[in-house]
N, C-alpha and C positions, 0 to 999 in steps of 0.2 A: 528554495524551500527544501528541507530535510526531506525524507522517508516519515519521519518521526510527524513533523509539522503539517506535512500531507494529508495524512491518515487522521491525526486530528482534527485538520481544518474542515476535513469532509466530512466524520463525525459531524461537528457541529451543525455544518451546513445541512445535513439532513434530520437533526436535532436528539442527536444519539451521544452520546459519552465512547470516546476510543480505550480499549481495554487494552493496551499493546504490550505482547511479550517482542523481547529483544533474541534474533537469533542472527546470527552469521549466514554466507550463502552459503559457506561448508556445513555447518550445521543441519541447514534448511535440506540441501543435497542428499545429505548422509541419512537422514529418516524419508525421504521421501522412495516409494519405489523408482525401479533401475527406470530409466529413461523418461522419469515423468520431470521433471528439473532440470535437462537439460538447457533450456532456455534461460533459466533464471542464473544458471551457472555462466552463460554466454554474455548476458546483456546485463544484469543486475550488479555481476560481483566488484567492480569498478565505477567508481565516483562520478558522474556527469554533471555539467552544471549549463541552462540554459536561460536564458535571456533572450528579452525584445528591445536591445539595445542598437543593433547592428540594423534591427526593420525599422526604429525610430529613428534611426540618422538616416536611413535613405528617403521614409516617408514621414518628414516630420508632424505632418497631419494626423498619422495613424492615432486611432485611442479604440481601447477596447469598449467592443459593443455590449458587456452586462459584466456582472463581478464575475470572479472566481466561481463562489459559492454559488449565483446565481447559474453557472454553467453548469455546476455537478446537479443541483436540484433538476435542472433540466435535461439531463443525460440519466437520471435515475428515474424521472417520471417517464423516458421515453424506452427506456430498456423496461421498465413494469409493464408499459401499452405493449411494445412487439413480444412483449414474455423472452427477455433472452437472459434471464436471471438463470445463474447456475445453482439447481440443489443444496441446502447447506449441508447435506452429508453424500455431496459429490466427489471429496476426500478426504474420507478417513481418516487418508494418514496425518492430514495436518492438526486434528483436534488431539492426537498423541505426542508428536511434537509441543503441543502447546503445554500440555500436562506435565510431559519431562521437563521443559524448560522453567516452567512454574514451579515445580515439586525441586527443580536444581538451586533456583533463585532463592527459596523458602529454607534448602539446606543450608548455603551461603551465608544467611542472615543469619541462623539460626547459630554460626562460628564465632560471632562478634563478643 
């Protein structure tokens, strides 16, 4: 699953439309303040890819116990009950990013 597919899939599964602007982790880094994206510069900026291939050949019995979508509705209704929802203007700085990116993409088109 993409970044892309992700973010989508989870939109739906909570019955929302995914809005996604496209940024780089240098991008993401470079508007974020100094040491708040460290992390995402660490573990994000390079490709992973995981699978339950390697658990189904050891246990071929294994199968998973709800879907996907059925997991994130249930990790979203349990984060509501314990309240560990973050503020949505907990940073600033990313609804700026999102406006230069958008306002970049809008200039782009706007060359054709």
């Amino acid at each position: 699953m993409t970044w892309r597919g992700f973010h989508e899939r989870m939109a739906l599964a909570l019955g929302l439309e995914a809005k996604l602007i496209a940024l780089t982790t240098e991008q993401i880094v470079a508007g974020t303040p100094d040491g708040k994206a460290e992390w995402l510069r660490e573990n994000f900026q390079y490709h992973a890819a995981y699978d339950g291939s390697a658990l189904k050949a050891d246990v071929p019995a294994y199968c998973d116990l709800m879907s996907w979508e059925d997991g994130v509705r249930d990790t979203v209704a349990w984060m509501d009950e314990a309240g560990v929802h973050e503020e949505p203007d907990a940073k600033p700085w990313v609804d700026k990013l999102i406006q230069a990116a958008a306002a970049f993409t809008m200039q782009l088109e706007g060359l054709r």
